[in-house]
C-alpha positions in Angstrom: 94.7 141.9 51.5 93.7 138.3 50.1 95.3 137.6 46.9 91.9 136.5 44.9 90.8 140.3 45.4 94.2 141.9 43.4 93.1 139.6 40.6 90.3 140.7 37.7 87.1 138.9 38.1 87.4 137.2 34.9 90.4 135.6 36.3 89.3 133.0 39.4 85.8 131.6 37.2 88.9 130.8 34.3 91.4 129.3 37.0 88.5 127.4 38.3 87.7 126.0 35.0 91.3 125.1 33.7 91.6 123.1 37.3 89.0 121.2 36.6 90.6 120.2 33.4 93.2 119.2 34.0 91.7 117.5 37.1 89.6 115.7 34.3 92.6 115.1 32.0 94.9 113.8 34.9 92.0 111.5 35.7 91.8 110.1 32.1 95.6 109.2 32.1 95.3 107.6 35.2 91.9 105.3 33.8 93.3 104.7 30.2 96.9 103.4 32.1 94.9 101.5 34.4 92.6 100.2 31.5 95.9 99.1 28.8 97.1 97.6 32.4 94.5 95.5 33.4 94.3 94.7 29.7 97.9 93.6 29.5 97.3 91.4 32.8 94.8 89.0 31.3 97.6 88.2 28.9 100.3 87.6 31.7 98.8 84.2 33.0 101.2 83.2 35.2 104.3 84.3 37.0 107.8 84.2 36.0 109.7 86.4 38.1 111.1 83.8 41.0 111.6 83.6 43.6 110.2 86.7 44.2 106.3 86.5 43.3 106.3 83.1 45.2 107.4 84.5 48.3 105.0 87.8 48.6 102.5 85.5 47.5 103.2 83.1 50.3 103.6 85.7 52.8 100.3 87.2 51.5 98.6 83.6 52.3 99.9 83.4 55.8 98.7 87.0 56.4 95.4 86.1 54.9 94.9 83.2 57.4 95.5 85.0 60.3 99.2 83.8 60.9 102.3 85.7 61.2 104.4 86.4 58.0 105.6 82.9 56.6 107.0 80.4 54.0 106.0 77.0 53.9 105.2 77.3 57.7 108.9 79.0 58.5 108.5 82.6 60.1 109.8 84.9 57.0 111.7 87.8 58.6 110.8 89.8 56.2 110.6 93.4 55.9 108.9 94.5 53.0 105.4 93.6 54.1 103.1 96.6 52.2 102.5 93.8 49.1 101.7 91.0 51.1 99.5 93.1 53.5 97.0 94.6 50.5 97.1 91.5 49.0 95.9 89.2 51.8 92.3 90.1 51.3 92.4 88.4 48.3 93.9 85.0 49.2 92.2 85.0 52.4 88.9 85.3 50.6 89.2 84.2 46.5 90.6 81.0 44.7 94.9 81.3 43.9 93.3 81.8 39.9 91.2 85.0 40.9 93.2 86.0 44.0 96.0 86.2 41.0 93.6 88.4 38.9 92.6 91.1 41.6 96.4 91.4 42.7 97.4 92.5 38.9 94.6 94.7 39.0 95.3 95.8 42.0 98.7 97.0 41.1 97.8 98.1 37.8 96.0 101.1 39.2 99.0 101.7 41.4 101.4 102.1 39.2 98.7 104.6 37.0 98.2 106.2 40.1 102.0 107.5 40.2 101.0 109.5 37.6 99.3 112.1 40.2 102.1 112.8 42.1 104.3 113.5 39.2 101.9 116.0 37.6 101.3 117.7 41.2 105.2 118.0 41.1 105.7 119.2 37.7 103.0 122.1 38.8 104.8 122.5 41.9 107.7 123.8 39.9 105.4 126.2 38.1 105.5 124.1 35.0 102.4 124.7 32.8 99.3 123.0 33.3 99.8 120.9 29.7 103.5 120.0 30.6 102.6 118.8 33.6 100.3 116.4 32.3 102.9 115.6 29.7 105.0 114.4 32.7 102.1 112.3 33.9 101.9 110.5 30.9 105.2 109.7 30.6 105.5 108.0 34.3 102.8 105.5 32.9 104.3 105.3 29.6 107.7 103.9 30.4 108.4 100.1 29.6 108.5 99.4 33.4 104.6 99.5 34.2 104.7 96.2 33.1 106.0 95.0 36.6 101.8 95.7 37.2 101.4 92.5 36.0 103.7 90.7 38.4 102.9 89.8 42.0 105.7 91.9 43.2 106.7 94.9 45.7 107.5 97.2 42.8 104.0 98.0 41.5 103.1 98.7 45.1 106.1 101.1 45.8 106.0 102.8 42.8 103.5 105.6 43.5 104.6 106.3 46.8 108.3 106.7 45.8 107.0 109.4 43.5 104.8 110.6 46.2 107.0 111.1 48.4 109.4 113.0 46.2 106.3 115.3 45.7 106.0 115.8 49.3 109.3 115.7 49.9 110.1 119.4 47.7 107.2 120.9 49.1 108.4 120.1 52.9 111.6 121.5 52.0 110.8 124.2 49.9 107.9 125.5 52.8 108.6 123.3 56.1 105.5 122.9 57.6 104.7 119.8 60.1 101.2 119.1 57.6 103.7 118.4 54.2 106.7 116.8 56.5 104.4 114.5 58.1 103.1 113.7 54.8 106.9 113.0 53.5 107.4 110.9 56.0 103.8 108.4 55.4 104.8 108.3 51.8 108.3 107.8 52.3 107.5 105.0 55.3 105.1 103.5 52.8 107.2 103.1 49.4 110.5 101.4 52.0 107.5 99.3 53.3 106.9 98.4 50.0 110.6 98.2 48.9 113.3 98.2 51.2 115.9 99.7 48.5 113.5 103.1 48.8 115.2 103.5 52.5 117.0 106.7 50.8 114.5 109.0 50.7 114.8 109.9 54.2 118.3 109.8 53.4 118.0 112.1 50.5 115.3 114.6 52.6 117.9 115.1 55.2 121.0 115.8 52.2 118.8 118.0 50.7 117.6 119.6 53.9 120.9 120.5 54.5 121.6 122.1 51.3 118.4 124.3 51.0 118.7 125.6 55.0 121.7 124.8 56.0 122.4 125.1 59.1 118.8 126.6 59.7 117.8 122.6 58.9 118.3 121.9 62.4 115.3 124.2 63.0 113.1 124.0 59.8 113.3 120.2 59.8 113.4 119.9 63.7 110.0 117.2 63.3 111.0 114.8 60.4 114.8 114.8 61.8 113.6 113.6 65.6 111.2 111.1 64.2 113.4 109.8 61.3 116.4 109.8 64.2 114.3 107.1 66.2 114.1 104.3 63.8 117.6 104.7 62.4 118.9 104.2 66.3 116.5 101.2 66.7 117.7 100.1 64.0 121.4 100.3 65.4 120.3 98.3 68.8 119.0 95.7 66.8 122.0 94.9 64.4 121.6 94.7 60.4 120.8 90.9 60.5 117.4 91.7 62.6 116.2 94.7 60.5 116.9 93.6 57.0 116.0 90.0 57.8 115.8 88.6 54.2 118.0 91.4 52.7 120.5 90.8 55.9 123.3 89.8 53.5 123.7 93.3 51.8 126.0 94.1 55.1 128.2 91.3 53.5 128.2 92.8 49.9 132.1 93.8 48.3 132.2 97.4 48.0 135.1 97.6 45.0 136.2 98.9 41.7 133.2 97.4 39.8 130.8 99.0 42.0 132.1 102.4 40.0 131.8 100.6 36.5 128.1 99.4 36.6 127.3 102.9 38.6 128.5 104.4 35.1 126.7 101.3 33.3 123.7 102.1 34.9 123.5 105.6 34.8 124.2 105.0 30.8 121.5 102.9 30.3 119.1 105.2 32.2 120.6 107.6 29.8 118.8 105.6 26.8 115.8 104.0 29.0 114.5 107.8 29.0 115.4 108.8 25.3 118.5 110.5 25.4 117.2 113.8 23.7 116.0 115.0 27.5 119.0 114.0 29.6 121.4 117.0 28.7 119.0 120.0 29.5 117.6 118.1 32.4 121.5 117.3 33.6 121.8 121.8 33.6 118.5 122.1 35.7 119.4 119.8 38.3 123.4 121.5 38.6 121.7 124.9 37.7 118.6 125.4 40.1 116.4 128.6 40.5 115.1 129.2 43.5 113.8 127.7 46.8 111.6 125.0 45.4 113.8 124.1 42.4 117.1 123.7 44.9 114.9 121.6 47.1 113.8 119.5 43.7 117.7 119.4 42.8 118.9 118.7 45.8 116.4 115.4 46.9 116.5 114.1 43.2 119.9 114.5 43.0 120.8 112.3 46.5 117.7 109.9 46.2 119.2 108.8 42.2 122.9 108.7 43.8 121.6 106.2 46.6 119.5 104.2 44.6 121.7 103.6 41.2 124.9 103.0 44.2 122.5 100.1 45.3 121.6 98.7 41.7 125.6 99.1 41.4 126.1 97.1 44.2 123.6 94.2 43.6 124.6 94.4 40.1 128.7 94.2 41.4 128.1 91.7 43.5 127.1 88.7 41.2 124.1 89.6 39.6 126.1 91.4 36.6 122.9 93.1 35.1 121.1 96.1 34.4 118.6 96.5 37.9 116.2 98.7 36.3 114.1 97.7 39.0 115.6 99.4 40.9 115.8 102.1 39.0 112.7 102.8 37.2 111.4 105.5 39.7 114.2 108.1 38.5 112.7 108.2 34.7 109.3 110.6 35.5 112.0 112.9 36.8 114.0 113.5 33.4 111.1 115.4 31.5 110.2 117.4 34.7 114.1 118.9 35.1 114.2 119.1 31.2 111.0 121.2 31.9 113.0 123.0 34.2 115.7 123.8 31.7 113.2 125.1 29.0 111.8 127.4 31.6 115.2 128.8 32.5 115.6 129.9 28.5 117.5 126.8 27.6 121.1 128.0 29.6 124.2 125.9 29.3 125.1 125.2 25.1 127.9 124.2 25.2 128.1 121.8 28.5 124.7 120.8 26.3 126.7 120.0 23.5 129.3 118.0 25.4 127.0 116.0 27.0 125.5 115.2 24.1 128.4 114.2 22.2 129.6 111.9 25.0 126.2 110.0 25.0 125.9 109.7 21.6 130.0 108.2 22.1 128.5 105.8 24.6 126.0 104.5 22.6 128.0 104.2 19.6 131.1 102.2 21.4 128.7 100.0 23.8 125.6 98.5 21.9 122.9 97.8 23.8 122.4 94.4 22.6 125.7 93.2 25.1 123.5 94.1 27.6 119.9 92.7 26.5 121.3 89.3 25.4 120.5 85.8 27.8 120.3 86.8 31.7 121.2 90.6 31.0 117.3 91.7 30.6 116.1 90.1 33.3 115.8 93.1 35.5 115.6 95.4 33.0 112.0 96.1 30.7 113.7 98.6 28.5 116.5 95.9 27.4 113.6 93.2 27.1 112.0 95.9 24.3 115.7 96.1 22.4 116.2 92.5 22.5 112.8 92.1 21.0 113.5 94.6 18.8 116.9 92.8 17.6 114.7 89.7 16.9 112.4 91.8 14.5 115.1 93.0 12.4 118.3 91.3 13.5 121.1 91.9 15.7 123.1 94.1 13.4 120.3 96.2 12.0 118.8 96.5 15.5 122.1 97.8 17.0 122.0 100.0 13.7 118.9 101.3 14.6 119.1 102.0 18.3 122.6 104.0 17.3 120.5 106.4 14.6 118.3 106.6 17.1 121.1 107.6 20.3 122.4 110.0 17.2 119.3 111.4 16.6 118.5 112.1 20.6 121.9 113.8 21.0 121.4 115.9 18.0 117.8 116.6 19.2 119.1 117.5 22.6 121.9 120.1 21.0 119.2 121.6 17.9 116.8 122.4 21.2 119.4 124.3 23.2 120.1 126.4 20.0 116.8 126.6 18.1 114.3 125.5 20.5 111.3 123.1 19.8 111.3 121.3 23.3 107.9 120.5 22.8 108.9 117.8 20.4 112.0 116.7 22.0 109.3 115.6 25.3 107.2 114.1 22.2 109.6 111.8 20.7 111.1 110.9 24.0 107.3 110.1 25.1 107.2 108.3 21.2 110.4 106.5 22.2 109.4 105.7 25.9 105.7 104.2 24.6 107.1 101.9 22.0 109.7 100.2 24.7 106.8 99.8 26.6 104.5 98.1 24.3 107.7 96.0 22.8 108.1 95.0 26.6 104.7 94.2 26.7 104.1 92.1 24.3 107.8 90.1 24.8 106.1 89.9 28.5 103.1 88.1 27.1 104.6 85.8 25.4 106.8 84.7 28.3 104.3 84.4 30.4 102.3 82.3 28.3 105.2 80.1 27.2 105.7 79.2 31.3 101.6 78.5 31.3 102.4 76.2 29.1 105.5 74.6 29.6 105.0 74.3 33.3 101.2 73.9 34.1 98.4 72.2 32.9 94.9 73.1 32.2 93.7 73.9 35.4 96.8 75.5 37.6 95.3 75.2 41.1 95.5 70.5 40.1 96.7 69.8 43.5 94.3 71.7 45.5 91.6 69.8 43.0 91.9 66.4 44.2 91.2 67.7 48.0 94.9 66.3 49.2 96.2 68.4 51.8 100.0 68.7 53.5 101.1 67.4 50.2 104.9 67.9 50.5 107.1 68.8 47.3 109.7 66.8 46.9 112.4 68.4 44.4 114.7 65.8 42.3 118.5 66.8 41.4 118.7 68.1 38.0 114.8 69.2 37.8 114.5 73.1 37.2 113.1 74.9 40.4 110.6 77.4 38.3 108.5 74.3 37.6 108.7 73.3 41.3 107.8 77.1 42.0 105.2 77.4 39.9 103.6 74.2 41.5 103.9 75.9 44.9 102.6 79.2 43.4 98.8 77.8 42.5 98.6 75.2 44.9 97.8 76.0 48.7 97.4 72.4 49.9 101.4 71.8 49.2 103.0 73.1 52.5 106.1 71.5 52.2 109.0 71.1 50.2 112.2 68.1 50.3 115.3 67.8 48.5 115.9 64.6 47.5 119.9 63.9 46.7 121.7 67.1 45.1 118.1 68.9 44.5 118.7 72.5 44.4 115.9 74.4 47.1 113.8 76.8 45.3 113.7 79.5 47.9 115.9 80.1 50.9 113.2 78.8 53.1 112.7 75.2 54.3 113.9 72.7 52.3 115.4 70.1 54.8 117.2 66.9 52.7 114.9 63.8 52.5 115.7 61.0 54.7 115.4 57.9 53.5 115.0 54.8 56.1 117.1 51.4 54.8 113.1 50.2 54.4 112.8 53.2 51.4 110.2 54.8 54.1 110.6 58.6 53.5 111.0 60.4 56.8 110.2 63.9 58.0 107.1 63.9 54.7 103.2 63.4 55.5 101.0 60.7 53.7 100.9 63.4 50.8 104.3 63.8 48.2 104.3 66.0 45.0 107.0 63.9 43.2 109.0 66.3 40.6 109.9 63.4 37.8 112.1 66.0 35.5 115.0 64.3 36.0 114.2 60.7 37.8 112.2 58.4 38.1 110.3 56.5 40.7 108.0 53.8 42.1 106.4 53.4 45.8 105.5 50.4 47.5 102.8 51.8 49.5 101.3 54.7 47.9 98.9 55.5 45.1 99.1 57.5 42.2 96.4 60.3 42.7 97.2 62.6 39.6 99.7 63.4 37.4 100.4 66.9 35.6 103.7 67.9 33.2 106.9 66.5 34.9 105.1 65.4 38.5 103.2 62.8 40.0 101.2 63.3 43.0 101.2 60.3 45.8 99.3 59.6 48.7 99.5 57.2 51.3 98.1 55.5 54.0 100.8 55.8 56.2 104.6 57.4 55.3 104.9 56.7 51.7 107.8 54.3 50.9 110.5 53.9 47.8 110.6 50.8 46.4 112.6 51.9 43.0 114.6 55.2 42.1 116.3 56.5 39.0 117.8 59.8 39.7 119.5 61.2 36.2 117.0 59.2 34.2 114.8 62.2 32.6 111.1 62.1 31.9 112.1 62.1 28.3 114.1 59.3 28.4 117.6 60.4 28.1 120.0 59.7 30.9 122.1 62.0 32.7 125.8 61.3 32.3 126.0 60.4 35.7 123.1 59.2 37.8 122.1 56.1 40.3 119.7 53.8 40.5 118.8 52.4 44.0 116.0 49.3 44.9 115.1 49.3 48.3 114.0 45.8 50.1 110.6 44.3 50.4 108.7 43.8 53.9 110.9 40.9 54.7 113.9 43.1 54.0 115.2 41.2 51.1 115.9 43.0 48.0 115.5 40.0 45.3 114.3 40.0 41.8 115.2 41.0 37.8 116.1 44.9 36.7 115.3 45.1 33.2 116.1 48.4 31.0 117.0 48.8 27.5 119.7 51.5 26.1 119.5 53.3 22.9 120.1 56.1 20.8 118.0 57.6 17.7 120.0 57.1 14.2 120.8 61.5 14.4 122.2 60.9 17.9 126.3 60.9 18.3 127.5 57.1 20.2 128.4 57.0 23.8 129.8 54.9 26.5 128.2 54.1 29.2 128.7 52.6 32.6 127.0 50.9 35.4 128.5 49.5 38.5 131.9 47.6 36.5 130.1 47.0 33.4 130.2 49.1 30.5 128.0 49.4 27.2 129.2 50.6 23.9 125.6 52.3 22.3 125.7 53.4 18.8 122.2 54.9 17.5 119.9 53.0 15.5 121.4 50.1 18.0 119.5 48.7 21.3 120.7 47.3 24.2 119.0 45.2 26.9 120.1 45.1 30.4 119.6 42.9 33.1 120.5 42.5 36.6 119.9 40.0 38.5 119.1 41.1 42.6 119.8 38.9 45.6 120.9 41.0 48.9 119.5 42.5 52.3 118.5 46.4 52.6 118.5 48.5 49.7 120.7 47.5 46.7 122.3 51.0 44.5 124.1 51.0 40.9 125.8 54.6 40.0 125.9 55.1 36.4 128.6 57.7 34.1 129.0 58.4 30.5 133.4 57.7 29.9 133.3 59.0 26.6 130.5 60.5 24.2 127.5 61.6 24.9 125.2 64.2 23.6 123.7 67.9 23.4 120.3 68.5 23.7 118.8 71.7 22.3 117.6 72.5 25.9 121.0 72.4 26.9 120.8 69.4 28.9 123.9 67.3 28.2 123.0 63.3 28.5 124.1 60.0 27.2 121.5 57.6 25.9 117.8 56.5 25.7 117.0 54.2 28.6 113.5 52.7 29.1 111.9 53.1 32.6 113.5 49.8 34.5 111.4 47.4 35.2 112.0 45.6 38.2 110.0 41.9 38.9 110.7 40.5 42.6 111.4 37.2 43.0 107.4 35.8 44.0 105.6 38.4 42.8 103.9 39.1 39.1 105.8 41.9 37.2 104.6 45.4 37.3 105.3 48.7 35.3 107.4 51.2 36.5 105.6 54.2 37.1 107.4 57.1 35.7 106.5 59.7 33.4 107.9 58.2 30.5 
């Protein structure tokens, strides 16, 4: 007999009606995410996440122009592709400015789309209809949608990780080859996306085995043949060949730290989803009911084990932060176990009660605000809302506050298993979960907009303005690689980069050390350079000064471009490293001949300082200026190193330097004198 004909008439016109509502309602969540997304995007105007969002973004451009995945013209072995791929429509066809646009929006109605998924999983579970879009809202609540912004792999991966958990409970829970096929898409999808999401097939076959058993072998015959091939192709190919960019987490130091920021990570996930659901949903997942909720127990339980033993690992291994990144995808799970719990009559009080008490002991003896402070909330959105939060109010009152409010979730957490009221325990950790996000938000904005300004002028795209093209970057020693980044971000026609001296690379791809010929000709560049005048200054022979935006100078030439003067240490500002050199290279007859002329200084608020060029030393004491002058008679390039003995001073940008030098001036013997071309 059909099941619709044992139910009362009344009954399928009502079902019908409450699925189209909350077909309606699940639809609304998904448009007013999308909506605060896309809204929040306008006010991220640039990146700031390197160099990550440089390299998809490159990879995305290559794709786009019909080449084969690569940086700066280097094949990138690179295996998370998914980003790059759904981007390259939009570089291939738009300007960097709107192909930048239509990528945020792009992944802002990823990330909302998660929210379908989760609901379908909450109802799989046979929570209600309303809880289940409770759960919805909460995976577009949390702090970390505002990786949508960001040209990254995590917006992308983020709905098929939850997809494929969906899939994955159903394929366990009723193996059929329509949902395991389906696993397997989704699953393939979110590690094509993100590499780290490689544990869900990982996790399906864990869990498998613990909801069949040995009958595994049979249920999940399909998925475990055609997850089998890869993992032995895989194998024949070595780790260095498959993980490509990520080869060097075979090298990574499994150790005792690897346990510590496990337990640090697992903490802070603790808070990141309001404490007040993490006991109840802890007794679900050890305490399942039933085929469907052991399936859910058993895949959630292995995926968050592999993925929190990678942020361990990364985090173990230098890093030494939260990786809520990596992370992020376990949070829509809390409030669908802690639904789980309520279902099951709220079981458990006491282990409740312990669990509560030692969170609420975490919290009080490790305050968040060790984590959140400099590089520790880099990874992490939720410690990006509590530093904010700590600059509202303070650090002590903030630390206050987040402890009342770890007090007030484990007390929650113990009053629901008693009295009940989990309704509002899911709407204060929704309360808490929203705030984090809007306090990451807006500390988001404001970064972003600080790099706009700090490292870009009006128009981003400058380079690509003045119709130069195989403009090569050339990076100076002691000049930040963000700005340098940011440059190769917005700027297509730059398709090269150059280290000159000690210049750190930006990326791990090509960045070959500039040659220099005894002449000053640069070897190995085009008739193009992007010169990065942070920390040096410079002057050509035979090139001509095209345009010039922040901290670089653009050059172009008719043939290779040639040094005639160069200050490395000497910043834009004026203030000189405390060591540096100075080299003048010879003119066409190969003579270097002429007077150097710089003056040394300090303002009157500056401390006094010693320095030294070549033999010769100056004693500068502020308010004081000294002129220097050498006199240049020699063959091939002449070179004077300069150090700081004693003294020196602290800048509020942390740069440490010595004195205030002018931009030397150098006049050749037979020529007319000329000004240095430096920024300052």
């Amino acid at each position: 007999m059909a099941l619709d004909a044992t139910l009362p008439a009344v009954a399928r016109p009502y079902a019908v009606a409450r699925g189209l509502t909350a077909r309606v309602a699940l639809a609304v969540v998904v448009l007013a995410s999308f909506t605060l997304r896309l809204v929040a995007s306008a006010a991220h105007p640039a990146p700031r996440y390197f160099p990550d969002e440089y390299l998809y973004t490159a990879i995305a451009r290559a794709l786009g122009a019909g080449h084969a995945p690569s940086v700066r013209g280097t094949p990138a072995n690179f295996p998370a592709l998914l980003e790059p791929i759904l981007a390259a429509p939009f570089h291939a066809l738009f300007s960097p400015e709107l192909a930048y646009g239509l990528t945020q929006a792009e992944n802002a109605l990823l990330m909302s789309l998660a929210a379908v998924p989760v609901y379908l999983l909450a109802r799989r579970l046979a929570l209600s209809v309303g809880y289940g879009l409770a759960c919805a809202v909460f995976a577009v609540a949390i702090p970390d949608l505002v990786f949508a912004s960001y040209t990254l792999a995590d917006p992308v991966a983020y709905p098929f990780a939850m997809g494929a958990l969906a899939a994955g409970v159903v394929a366990l829970e009723r193996p059929t080859r329509r949902m395991q096929l389906l696993f397997l898409m989704l699953a393939g999808l979110a590690t094509f996306a993100r590499v780290q999401y490689v544990v869900l097939p990982a996790a399906f076959v864990v869990a498998a085995a613990v909801v069949d058993r040995r009958r595994a072998l049979k249920t999940q015959r399909l998925p475990l043949v055609l997850m089998a091939l890869p993992v032995g192709g895989a194998l024949a190919l070595g780790p260095a060949r498959v993980f490509g960019y990520y080869a060097n987490v075979a090298h990574l130091h499994v150790g005792g730290s690897l346990l510590r920021w496990a337990a640090i990570d697992l903490f802070l996930l603790a808070f990141a989803s309001g404490i007040v659901l993490v006991p109840g949903a802890l007794i679900a997942l050890a305490r399942p009911r039933g085929r469907s909720e052991t399936a859910f127990a058993a895949l959630v339980a292995v995926f968050a084990a592999g993925v929190v033993a990678e942020a361990a690992l990364y985090a173990s291994n230098g890093s030494l932060r939260f990786q809520e990144r990596y992370l992020f995808a376990l949070l829509p799970l809390v409030p669908i176990a802690f639904g789980l719990y309520l279902k099951h009559g709220r079981p458990a009080r006491l282990a409740v009660g312990l669990i509560s008490v030692v969170l609420f002991a975490l919290a009080a003896r490790l305050p968040l605000s060790g984590y959140a402070e400099a590089l520790g909330k880099t990874d992490s959105p939720f410690l990006v809302a509590v530093f904010r939060l700590e600059k509202l109010v303070g650090t002590a009152n903030g630390a206050l506050m987040l402890a009342m409010l770890a007090a007030a979730g484990a007390a929650g957490a113990v009053l629901v298993s008693r009295r009940g009221g989990g309704r509002y325990a899911v709407a204060a950790a929704l309360a808490a979960a929203l705030l984090a996000s809007v306090g990451a938000t807006i500390s988001d904005s404001a970064n972003a907009r600080q790099v706009r300004r700090q490292y870009l002028p009006t128009v981003p795209s400058w380079v690509d303005a003045t119709g130069l093209r195989d403009v090569t970057l050339l990076q100076t020693a002691g000049s930040p690689p963000a700005s340098a980044i940011e440059q190769l971000y917005w700027n297509r026609s730059i398709t090269g980069e150059a280290l000159v001296g000690a210049a750190r690379p930006t990326d791990v791809y090509a960045a070959p050390r500039l040659r220099v010929a005894s002449d000053g000709t640069l070897q190995g560049v085009g008739h193009n350079v992007l010169f990065q005048d942070y920390a040096a200054t410079v002057r050509f022979a035979q090139a001509e000064l095209v345009a010039r935006a922040g901290t670089f100078s653009l050059w172009s030439a008719e043939g290779p471009p040639r040094l005639s003067l160069l200050e490395q240490g000497r910043f834009s500002d004026g203030w000189l490293a405390r060591t540096g050199k100075l080299t003048v290279w010879p003119d066409a007859a190969g003579r270097t001949r002429g007077t150097l002329r710089f003056a040394l200084s300090l303002p009157a608020a500056a401390a006094p300082a010693t320095v030294r060029f070549g033999k010769a030393s100056y004693d500068i004491r502020p308010g004081e200026k000294t002129t220097v002058v050498y006199t240049i008679d020699t063959r091939g390039p002449w070179s004077l190193g300069f150090s700081t003995p004693t003294g020196g001073n602290a800048l509020p940008d942390l740069r440490f330097t010595s004195v205030l030098s002018t931009p030397p001036v150098l006049t050749r013997a037979g020529a007319p004198a000329v000004r240095a071309t430096s920024s300052a």
